[in-house]
N, C-alpha and C positions, 0 to 999 in steps of 0.2 A: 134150644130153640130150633124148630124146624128148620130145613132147607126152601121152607116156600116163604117163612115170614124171615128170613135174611133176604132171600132174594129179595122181597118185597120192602125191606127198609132200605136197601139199597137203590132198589128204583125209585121209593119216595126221595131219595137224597141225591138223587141225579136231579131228578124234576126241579127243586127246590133249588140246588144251587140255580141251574139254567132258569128257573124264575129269579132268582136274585139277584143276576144279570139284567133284569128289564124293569125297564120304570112303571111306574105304578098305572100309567097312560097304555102301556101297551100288556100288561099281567089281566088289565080290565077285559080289552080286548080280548085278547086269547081265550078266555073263559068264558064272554060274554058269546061266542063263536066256535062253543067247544066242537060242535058235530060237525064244521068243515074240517079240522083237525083229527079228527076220531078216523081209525083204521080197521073195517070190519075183515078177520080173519073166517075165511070157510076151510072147515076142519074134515079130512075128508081117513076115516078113522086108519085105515090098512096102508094108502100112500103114505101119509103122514109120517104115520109109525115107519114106515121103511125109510122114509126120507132121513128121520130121525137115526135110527140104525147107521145109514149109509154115513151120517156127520161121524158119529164118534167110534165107529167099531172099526179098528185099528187094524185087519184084515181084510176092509173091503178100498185098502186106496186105489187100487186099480181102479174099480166103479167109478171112484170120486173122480177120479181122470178123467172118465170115458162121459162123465157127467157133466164136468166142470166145461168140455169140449162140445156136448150137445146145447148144452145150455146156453153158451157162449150164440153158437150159430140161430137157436129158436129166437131170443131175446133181438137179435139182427134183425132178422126176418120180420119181426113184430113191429119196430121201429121202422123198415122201409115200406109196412104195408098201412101203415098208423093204425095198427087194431090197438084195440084198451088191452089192459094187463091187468089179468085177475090178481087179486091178492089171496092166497094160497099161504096154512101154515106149510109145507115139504118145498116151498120156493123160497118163503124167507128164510126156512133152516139152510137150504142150496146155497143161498145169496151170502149168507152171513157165517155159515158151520165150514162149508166145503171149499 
């Protein structure tokens, strides 16, 4: 079996438990209300890819350092100025890899 449909039954069986948790009054909901829940990703092909790099390649921890410090300070700045916050896949690798 590939590594996209494990990954992918794994995420159906996340969803699932975490539906199984909820009463059938609010599973309605959720679904009935899917596109406020929906998280659209802008894919932006060369950042991305480096973002990506930057998580898992095992020689670049310095970067991730010097990242994990820039990022820290942008994210600040966003929140004292109330601008919106794009949703980026090379921020959620940031957020979540680094």
């Amino acid at each position: 079996m590939s590594d996209l449909n494990l990954n992918n039954r794994k995420h159906q069986h996340q969803i699932s438990k975490s539906l199984a948790k909820s009463t059938a009054k609010q599973g309605k909901e959720y679904f009935s209300n899917i596109d406020r829940y929906r998280i659209i990703f802008k894919y932006d092909l060369i950042k991305d890819d480096v973002a990506i790099q930057l998580a898992f390649n095992s020689s670049l921890s310095e970067d991730r350092k010097d990242l994990i410090k820039w990022h820290t300070e942008d994210i600040k700045q966003q929140r004292e100025q109330n601008l919106p916050i794009d949703y980026l896949y090379k921020k959620k690798i940031q957020n979540k890899l680094i």
